[in-house]
PLY file of the C-alpha trace (Angstrom):
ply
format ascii 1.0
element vertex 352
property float x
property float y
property float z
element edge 351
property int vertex1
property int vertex2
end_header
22.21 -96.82 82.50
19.17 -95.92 80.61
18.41 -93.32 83.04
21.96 -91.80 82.99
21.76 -91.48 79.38
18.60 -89.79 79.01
20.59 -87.38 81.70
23.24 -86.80 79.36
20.70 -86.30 76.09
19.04 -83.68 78.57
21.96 -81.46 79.16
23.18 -81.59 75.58
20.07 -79.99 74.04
19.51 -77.81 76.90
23.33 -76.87 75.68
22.37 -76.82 72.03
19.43 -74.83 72.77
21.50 -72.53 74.98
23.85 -71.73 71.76
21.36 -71.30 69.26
20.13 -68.79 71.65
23.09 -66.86 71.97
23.83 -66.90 68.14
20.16 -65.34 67.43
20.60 -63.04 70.11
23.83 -62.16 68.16
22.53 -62.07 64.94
19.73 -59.91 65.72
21.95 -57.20 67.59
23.84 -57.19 64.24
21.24 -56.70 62.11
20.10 -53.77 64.03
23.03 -51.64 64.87
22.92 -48.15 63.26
25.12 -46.85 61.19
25.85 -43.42 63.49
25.05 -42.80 66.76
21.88 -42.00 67.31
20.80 -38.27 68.02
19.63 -39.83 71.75
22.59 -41.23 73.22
23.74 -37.63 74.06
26.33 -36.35 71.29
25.59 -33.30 69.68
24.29 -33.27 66.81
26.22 -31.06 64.02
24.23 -28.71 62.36
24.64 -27.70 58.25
25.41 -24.73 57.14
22.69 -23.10 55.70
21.71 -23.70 52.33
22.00 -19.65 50.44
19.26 -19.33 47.80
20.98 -17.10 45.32
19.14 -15.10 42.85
19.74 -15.68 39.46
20.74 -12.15 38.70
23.04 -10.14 40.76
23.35 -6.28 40.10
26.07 -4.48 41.42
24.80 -0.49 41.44
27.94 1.60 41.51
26.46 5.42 42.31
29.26 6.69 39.77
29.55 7.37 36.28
31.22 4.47 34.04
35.39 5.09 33.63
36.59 6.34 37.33
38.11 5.00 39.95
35.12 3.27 41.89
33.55 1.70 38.44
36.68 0.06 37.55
36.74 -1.68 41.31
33.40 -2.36 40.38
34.14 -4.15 37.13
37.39 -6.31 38.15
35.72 -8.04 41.67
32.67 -8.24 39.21
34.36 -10.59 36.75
35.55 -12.93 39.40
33.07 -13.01 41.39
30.86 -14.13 37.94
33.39 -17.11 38.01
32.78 -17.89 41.57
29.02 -17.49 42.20
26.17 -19.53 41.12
24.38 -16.45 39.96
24.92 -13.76 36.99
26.98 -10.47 38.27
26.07 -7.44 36.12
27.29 -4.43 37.12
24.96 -0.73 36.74
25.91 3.33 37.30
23.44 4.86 38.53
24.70 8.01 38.73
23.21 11.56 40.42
23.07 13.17 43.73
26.38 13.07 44.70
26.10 9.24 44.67
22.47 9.32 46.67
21.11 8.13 43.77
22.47 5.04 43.62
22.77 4.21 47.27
19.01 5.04 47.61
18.25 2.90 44.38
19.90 -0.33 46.42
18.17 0.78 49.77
14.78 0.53 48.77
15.59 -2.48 46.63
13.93 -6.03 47.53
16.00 -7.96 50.13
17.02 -10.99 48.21
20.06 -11.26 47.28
19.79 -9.60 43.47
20.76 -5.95 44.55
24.29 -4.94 45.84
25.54 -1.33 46.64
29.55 -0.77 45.87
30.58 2.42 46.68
33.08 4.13 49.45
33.56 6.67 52.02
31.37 9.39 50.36
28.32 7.77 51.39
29.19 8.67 54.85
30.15 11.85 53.61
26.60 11.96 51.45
24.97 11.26 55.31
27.18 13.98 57.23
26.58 16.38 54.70
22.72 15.77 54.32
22.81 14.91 50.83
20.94 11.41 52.35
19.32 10.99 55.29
20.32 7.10 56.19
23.79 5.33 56.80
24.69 1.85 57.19
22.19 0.77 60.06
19.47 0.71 56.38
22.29 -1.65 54.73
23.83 -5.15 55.43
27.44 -4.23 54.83
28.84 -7.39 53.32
32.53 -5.74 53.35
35.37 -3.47 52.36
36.65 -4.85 49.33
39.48 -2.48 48.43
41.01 0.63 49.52
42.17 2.94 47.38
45.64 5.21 48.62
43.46 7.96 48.13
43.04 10.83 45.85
45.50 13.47 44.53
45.49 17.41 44.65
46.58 17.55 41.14
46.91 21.45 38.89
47.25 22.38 36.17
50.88 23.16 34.92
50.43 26.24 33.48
49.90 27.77 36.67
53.79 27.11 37.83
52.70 25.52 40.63
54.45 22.50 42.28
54.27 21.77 45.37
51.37 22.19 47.93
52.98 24.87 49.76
52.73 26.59 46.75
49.52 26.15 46.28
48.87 27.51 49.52
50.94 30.91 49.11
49.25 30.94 46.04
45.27 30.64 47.00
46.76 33.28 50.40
47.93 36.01 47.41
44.92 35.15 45.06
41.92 34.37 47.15
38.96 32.77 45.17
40.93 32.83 41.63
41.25 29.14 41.50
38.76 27.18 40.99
39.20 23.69 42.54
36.63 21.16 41.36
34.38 18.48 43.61
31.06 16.87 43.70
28.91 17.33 46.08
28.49 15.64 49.12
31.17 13.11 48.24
34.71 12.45 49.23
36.40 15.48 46.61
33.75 17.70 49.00
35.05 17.00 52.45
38.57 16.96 51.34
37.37 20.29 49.45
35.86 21.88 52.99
38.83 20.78 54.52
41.53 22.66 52.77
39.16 25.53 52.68
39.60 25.69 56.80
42.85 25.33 56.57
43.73 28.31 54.59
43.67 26.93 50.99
41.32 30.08 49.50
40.12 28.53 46.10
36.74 28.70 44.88
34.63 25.29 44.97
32.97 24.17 42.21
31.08 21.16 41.31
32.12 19.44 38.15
30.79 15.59 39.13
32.25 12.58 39.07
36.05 11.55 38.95
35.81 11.14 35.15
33.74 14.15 35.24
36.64 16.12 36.75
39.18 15.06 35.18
37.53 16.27 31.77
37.12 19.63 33.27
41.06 19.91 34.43
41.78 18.57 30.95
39.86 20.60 29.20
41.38 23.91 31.20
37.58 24.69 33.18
38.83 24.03 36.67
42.33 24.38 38.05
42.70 21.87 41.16
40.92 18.35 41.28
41.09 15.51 43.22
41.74 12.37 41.32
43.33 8.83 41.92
46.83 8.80 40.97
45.75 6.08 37.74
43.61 8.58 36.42
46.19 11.09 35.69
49.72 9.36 35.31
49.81 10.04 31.79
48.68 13.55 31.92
51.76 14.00 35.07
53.99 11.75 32.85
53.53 14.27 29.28
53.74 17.43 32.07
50.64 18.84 31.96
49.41 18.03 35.01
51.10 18.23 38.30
50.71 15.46 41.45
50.56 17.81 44.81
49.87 15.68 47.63
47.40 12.88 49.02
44.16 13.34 50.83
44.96 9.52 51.90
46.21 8.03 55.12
49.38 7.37 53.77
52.19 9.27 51.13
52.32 7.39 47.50
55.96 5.79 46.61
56.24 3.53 44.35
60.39 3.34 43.36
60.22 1.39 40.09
57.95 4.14 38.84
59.39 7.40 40.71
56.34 8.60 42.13
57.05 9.79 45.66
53.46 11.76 46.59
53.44 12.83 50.10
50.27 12.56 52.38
48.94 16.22 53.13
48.98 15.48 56.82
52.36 14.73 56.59
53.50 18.04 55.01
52.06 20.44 57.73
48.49 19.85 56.94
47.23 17.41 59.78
43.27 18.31 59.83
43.52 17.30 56.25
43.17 13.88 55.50
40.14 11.25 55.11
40.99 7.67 54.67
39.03 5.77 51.07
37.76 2.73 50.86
35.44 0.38 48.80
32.76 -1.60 50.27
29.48 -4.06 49.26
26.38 -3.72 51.13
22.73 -5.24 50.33
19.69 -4.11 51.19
18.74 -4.27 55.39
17.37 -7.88 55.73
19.05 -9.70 52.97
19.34 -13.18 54.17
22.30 -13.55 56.39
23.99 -16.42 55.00
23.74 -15.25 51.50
25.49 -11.75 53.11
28.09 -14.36 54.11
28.91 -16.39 51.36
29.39 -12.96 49.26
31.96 -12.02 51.49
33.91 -14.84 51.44
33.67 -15.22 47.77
35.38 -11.52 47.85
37.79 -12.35 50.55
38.61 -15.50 48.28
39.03 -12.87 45.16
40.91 -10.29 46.79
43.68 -11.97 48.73
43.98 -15.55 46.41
43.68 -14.48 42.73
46.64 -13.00 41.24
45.01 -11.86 38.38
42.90 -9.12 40.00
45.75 -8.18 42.61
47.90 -7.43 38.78
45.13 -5.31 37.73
43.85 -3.21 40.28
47.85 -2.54 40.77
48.22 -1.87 37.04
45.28 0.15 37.28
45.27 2.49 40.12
48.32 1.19 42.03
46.62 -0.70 44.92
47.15 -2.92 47.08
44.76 -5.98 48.44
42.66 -5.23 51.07
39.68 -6.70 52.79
37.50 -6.58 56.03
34.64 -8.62 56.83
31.38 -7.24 58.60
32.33 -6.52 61.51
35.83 -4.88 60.78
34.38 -3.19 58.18
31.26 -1.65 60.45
34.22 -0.38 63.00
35.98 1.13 60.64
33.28 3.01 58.97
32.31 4.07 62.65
35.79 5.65 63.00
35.30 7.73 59.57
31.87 9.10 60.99
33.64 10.45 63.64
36.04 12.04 61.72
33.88 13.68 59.56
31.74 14.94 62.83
35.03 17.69 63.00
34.83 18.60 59.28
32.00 21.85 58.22
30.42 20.54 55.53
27.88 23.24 55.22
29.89 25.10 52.76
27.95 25.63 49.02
29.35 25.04 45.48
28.76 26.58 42.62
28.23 24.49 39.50
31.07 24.43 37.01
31.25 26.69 34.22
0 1
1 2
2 3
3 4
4 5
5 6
6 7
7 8
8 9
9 10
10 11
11 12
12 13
13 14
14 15
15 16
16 17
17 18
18 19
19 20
20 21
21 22
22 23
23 24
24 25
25 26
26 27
27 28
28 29
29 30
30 31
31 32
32 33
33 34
34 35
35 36
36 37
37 38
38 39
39 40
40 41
41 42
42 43
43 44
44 45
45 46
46 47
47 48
48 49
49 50
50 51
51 52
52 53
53 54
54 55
55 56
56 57
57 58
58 59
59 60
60 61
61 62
62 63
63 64
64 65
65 66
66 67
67 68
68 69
69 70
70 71
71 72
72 73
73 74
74 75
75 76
76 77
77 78
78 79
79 80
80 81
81 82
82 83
83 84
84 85
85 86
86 87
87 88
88 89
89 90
90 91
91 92
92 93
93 94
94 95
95 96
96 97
97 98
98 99
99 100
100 101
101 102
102 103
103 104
104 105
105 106
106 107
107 108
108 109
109 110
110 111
111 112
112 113
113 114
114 115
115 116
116 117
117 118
118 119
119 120
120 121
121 122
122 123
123 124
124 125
125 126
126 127
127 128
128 129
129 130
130 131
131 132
132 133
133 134
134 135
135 136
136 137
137 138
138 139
139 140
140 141
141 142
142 143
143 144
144 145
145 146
146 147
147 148
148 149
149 150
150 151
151 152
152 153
153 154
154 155
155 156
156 157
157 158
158 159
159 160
160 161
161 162
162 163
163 164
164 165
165 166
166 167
167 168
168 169
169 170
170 171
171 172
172 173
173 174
174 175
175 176
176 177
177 178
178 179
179 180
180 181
181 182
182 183
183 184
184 185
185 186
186 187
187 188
188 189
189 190
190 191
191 192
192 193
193 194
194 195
195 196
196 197
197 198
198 199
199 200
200 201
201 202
202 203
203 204
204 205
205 206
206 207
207 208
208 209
209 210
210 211
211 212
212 213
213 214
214 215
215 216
216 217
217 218
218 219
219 220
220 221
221 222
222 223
223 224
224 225
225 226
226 227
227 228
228 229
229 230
230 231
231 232
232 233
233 234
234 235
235 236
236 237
237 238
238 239
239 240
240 241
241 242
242 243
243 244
244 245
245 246
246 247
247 248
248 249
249 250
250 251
251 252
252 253
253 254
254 255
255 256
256 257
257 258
258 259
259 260
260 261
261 262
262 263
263 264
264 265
265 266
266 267
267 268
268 269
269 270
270 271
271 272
272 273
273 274
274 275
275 276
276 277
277 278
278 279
279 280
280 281
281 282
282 283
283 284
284 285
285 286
286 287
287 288
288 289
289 290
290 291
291 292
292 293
293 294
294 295
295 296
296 297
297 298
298 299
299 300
300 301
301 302
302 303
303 304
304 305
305 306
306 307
307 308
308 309
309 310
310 311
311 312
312 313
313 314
314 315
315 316
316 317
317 318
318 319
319 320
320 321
321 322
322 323
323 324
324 325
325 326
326 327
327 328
328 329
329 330
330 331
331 332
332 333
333 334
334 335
335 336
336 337
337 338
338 339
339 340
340 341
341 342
342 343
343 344
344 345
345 346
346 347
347 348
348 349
349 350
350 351
């Protein structure tokens, strides 16, 4: 009996040993299980996005003089973006050179973030023309950011003109008496050149910038300008200016305001035309993420808040539009190649 029991004692610690065993063994697997899988066992491992150092200044150099058409585009993504970004937007004409001044100004500027070009399709038409020497391949084109339905071929109303074909017969019967007013090497130049080969005989003079032009017209020194349709609604509405045509993609009709402006290439004129748009572009080598995040933050602006959508429509009757980087390089690329067909050797005489 004895040795029976001391059989039975045996094999109940050996099984009490056995359980304490397997409770440690437990224990311990617990206490040591991590809380993700780790970077070993073969998942992939997400990255983060990179972090953007932002500058804590952010100039916006518009190569245009303050009250046109590109300054007020300026001015209204400005404000938002100041609501969305962790940095301060200020916004700077730098005016001169047909807009080289500016666009050279943001070149050479340091890559980090606190420099940012906004201008539009003249500064291809500042490269094509010589006026600058470099395109977009010295620039990290963040985006377009608007486009504007281009620019009208606007007269005075004195002249009894009013409608383009007029204008033509007119500049055919009266070669070089009008004098139409541009800038050179910017968009009111091409379009300029343009109607020159097409038959249009008017003198070309430079008179500057959009605001600059439109003080001319007004004040009775030139007689054709190019102008966005905001700037000169209330001159058109009180008659003494007259709305010709667009140098845009596309005719301007807007029914709750009668305004029906045909596209010149629609009315007969098709080697006229040369589309506008607005774009933001740092200096070559800004860091790539921060490039990123800007863009978004416009994309965000442009087709979310109401508010600016109101007043660029208020303003200059557009309508929200935005390409990222890579859109935005192909289109560009399709405008160079346009203006390859345009002479744009043709001198101007300063305005009198």
């Amino acid at each position: 009996m004895k040795g029976q029991k001391r059989i039975v004692t045996a094999i109940l610690a050996a099984f009490i040993l056995l359980s304490l065993a397997a409770c440690d063994s437990g224990a311990a697997k617990n206490s040591q299980a991590p809380s993700a899988p780790p970077a070993e066992s073969g998942a992939p491992e997400k990255s983060a996005a990179p972090e953007v150092q932002w500058p804590k200044n952010i100039e916006i150099v518009v190569p245009a003089g303050a009250g046109g058409d590109t300054d007020f585009n300026a001015r209204a993504l400005a404000e938002k973006l100041n609501e969305k970004l962790p940095a301060n937007v200020v916004v700077s004409n730098v005016n001169g050179g047909g807009g080289s001044t500016g666009s050279r100004q943001v070149k050479n500027a340091e890559p980090d973030g606190s420099s940012v070009l906004f201008y539009h399709t003249a500064f291809l038409v500042n490269k094509a023309s010589g006026t600058t020497d470099y395109g977009f391949d010295e620039f990290s084109l963040a985006c377009i950011a608007a486009m504007s339905r281009g620019n009208v071929v606007t007269v005075r109303a004195e002249l009894g003109i009013n409608t383009l074909q007029e204008l033509y017969d007119y500049t055919q019967a009266h070669p070089g008496e009008l004098k139409m007013a541009a800038q050179t090497g910017a968009t009111s130049y091409a379009i300029s050149m343009q109607m020159k080969a097409a038959g249009f005989d008017m003198n070309v003079v430079d008179a500057g910038g959009a605001a600059d032009r439109l003080a001319a017209i007004a004040g009775g020194h030139v007689d054709v300008i190019l102008a966005a349709y905001g700037s000169i609604k209330d001159y058109v509405a009180e008659g003494t200016l007259v709305a010709l045509a667009m140098d845009g993609e596309a005719d301007l009709t807007v029914a709750d305001q009668n305004i029906d402006v045909k596209a010149i290439h629609n009315l007969g004129h098709d080697s006229i035309k040369l589309p506008f748009y607005y774009f933001l572009a740092f200096p070559k080598g800004t860091d790539e993420a921060l490039v990123r995040a800007f863009s978004d933050a416009v994309k965000d602006i442009v087709e979310n808040d109401a508010d600016y959508q109101q007043k660029i429509y208020d303003a200059y009757l557009q309508e929200p539009f935005y390409k990222n980087t890579e859109d935005g390089t192909a289109t560009f690329a399709e405008i160079e190649q346009l203006l390859e067909t345009v002479d744009l050797t043709g001198k101007v005489e300063a305005a009198s």
